[in-house]
C-alpha positions as a printed Julia matrix, in Angstrom:
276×3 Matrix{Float64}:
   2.85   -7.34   18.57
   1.28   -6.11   15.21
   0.02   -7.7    12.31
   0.76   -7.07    8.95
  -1.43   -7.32    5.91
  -0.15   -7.5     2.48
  -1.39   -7.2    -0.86
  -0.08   -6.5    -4.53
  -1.48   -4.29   -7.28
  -0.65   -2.6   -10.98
  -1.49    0.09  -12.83
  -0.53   -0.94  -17.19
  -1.95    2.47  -18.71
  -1.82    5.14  -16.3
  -3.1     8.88  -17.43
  -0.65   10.9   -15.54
   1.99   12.13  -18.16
   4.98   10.72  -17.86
   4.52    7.46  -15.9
   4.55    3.89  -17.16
   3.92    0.75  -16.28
   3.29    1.03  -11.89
   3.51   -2.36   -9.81
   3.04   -1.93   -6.37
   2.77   -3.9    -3.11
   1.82   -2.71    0.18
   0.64   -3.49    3.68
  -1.41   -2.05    6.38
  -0.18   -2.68    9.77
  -2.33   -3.15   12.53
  -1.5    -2.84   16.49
  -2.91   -6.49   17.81
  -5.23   -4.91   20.19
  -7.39   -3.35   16.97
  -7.46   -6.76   14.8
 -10.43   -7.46   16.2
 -12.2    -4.31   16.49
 -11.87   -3.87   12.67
 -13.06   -7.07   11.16
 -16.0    -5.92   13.88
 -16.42   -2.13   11.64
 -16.03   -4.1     8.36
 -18.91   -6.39    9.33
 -20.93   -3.42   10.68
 -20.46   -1.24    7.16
 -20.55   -4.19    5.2
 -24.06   -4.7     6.93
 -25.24   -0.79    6.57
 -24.47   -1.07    2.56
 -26.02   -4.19    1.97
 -22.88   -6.19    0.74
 -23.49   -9.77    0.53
 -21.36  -11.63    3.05
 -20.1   -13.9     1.06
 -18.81  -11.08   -1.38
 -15.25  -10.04   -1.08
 -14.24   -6.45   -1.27
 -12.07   -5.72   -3.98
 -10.61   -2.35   -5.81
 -11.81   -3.84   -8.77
 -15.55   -5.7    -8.11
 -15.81   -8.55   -9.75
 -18.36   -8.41  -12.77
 -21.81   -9.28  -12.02
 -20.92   -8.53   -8.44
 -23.16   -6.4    -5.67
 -20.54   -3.43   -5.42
 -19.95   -3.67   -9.32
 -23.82   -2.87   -9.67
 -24.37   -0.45   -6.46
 -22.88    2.5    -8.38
 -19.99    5.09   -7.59
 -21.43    6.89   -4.4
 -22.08    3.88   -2.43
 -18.77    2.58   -3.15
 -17.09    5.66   -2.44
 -18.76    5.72    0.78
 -17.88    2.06    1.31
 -14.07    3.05    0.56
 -14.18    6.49    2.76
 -15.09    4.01    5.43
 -13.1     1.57    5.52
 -10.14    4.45    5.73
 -11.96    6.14    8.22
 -12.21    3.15   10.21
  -8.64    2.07    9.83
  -7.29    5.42   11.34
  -9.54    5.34   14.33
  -7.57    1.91   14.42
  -4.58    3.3    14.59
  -3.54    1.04   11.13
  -0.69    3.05    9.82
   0.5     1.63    5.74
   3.46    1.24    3.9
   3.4     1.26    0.12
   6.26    0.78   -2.41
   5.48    1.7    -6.37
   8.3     1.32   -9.14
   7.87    2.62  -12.38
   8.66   -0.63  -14.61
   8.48    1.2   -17.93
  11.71    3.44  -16.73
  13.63    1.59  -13.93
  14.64   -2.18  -14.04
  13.46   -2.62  -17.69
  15.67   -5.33  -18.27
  14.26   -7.41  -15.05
  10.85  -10.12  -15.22
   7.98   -9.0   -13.46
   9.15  -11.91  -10.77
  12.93  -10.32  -10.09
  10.76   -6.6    -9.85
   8.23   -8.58   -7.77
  11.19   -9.7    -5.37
  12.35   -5.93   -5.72
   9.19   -4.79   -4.31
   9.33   -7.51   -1.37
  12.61   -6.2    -0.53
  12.4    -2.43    0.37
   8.44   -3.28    1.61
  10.02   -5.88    3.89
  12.79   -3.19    5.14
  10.11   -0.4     5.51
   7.79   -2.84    7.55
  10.65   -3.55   10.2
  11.6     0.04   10.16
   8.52    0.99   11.03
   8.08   -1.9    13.85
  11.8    -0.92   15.11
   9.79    2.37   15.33
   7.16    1.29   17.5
   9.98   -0.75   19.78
   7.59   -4.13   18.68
   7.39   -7.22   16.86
   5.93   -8.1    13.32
   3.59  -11.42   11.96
   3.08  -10.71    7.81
  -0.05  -12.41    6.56
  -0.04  -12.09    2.54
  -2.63  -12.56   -0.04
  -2.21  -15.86   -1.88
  -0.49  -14.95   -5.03
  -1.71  -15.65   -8.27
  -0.35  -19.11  -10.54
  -1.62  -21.76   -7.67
   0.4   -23.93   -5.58
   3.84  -23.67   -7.18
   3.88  -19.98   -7.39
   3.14  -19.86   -3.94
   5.84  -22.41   -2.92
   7.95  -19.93   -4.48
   7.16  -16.84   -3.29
   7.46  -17.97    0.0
  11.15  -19.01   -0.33
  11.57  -15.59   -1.42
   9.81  -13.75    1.29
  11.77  -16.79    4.01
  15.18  -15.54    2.61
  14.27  -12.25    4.03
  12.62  -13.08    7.62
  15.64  -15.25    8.08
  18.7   -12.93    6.67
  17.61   -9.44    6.75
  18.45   -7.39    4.12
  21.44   -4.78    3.68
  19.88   -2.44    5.54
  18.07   -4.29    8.31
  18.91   -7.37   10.09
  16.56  -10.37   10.57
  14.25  -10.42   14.2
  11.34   -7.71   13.63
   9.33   -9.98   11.54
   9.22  -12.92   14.3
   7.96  -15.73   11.7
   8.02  -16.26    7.97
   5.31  -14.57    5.95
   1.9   -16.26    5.63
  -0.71  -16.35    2.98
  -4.46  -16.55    3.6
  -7.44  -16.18    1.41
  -8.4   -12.69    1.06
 -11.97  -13.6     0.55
 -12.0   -14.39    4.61
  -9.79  -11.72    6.38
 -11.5    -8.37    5.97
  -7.76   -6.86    6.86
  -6.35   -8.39    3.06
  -9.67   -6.63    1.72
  -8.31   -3.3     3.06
  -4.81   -3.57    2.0
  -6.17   -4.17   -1.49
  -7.54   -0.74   -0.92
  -4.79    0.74   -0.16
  -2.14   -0.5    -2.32
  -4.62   -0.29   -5.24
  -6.25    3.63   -4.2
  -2.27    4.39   -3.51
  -1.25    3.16   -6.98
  -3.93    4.34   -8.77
  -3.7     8.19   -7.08
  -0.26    7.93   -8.34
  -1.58    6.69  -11.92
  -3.71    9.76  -11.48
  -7.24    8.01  -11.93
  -9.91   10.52  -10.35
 -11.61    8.5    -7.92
  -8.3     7.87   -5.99
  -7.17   10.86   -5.69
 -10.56   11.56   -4.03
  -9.29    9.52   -1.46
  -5.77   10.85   -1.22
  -6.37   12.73    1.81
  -7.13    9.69    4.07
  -4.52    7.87    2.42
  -1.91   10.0     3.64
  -3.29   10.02    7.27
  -3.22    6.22    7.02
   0.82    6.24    5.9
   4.0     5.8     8.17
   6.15    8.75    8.91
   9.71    8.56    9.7
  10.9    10.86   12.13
  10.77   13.9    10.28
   7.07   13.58   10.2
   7.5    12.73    6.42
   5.91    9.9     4.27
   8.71    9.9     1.95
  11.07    6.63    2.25
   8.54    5.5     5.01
   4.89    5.31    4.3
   5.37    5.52    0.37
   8.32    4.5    -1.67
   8.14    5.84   -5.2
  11.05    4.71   -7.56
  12.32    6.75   -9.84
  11.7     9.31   -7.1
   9.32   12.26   -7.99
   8.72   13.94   -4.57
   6.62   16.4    -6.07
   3.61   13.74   -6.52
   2.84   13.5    -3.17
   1.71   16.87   -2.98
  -0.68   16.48   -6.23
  -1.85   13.07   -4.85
  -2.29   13.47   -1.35
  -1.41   16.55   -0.33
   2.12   16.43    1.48
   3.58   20.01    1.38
   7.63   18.55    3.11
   9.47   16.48    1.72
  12.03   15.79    4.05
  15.73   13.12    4.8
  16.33   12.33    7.9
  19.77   11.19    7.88
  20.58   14.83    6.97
  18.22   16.67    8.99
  17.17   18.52    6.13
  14.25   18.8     3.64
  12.16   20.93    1.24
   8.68   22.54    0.65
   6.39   20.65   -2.15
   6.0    20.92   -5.01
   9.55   21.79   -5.54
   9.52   23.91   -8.94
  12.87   22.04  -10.13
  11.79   18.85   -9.2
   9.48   16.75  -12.08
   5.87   17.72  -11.97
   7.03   20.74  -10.23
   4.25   23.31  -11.47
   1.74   20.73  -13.12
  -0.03   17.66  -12.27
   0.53   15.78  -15.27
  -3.06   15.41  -15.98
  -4.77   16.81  -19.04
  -7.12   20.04  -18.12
């Protein structure tokens, strides 16, 4: 069995020429066995940094907050090691970012939302089809209260019952939870993730930092590539996981085949993006 944990963020503004608008949701995926042995790290560097245990661990500290006063190093650190200690975990994560500003531009933010939930949901049992095991999903509450939740959760039930297209219903084994992520360190770290992932993407500077780990972190199909697996990026520009974390292959699996990054005919195929 493995568990799941699953989190939403956004980048509005990013600085990486042209990109717009980036919502993102993601998960990291623990084997059962280490679900206890990381809430056990968590507490340990939560301890070694001073952080307040009532405090939760966010991307973004709240204002007034320990981490949003304890300055950049020690929350570098803190993020380094929470990475760190999700790989000797074995955690492996899945991310999924659309571009809303050039794809689906006529849809909500709730039909991209279900979007999202979709190919995350089909990744996830990939992935668990992978590993020859079975899936529990524990989510972040969303955001709007009670009814929003109600709702989200007949979206994400559709999917644990049906399947999708592409996969059929039985690697997810119940419907998706939500929990507080104030109280399971595990929804702290996926709010890492998906938000370092997006905002590496974005191309803010202290994600990219952390690109390295990140891509240790992400599922790999069989091709020993994170494209399609451990990060989804729609409209597709390969080349940015070489700027942001450092993939040199792209590569497709159901034809065998791939190519070196960056690919010079490929968007952001000899520059970053980023102003000098």
């Amino acid at each position: 069995m493995r568990l799941a944990f699953l989190d939403d963020s956004e980048q509005t503004d990013p600085i990486r020429e042209g990109l717009g608008h980036l919502r993102a949701l993601g998960t990291v995926i623990f084997p059962e066995a280490q679900v206890a042995g990381y809430a056990d790290d968590l507490a340990g560097i939560r301890a070694e940094i001073g952080i307040p245990a009532g405090e939760e661990i966010k991307w973004k500290p709240a204002k007034g907050s320990f981490l949003a006063r304890a300055g950049g190093e020690a929350v570098t650190a803190l993020r380094r090691r929470m990475l760190e200690a999700a790989i000797a975990r074995e955690a492996r994560s899945i991310v999924v970012i659309i571009d809303h500003s050039a794809v689906y531009t006529s849809r909500g933010a709730a039909e991209v939302g279900q979007e999202l939930l979709k190919w995350l949901f089909e990744r996830l049992s990939m992935h668990l089809s992978d590993h020859g095991d079975l899936g529990i999903v524990v989510a972040d509450k969303p955001g709007g209260g009670s009814k929003e939740e109600k709702k989200w959760l007949a979206d994400t039930l559709r999917l644990t019952n049906d399947g999708t297209e592409y996969v059929p219903p039985g690697q997810v084994v119940l419907p998706i939870v939500t929990a507080d992520s104030q109280h399971v360190p595990h929804l702290q770290l996926a709010d890492l993730i998906t938000a370092a992932t997006t905002a590496a993407i974005a191309g803010r500077k202290s994600a990219l930092d952390l690109g390295p780990l990140l891509a240790k972190l992400m599922h790999r199909h069989r091709l020993d590539a994170v494209n399609g697996a451990g990060l989804v990026l729609f409209p597709e520009k390969y080349n940015l996981l070489f700027w942001c974390f450092g993939e040199t292959s792209w590569a497709k699996p159901s034809a065998q085949t791939g190519w070196a990054l960056p690919h010079p005919d490929w968007a952001y195929g000899t520059s970053d993006g980023l102003a000098p």
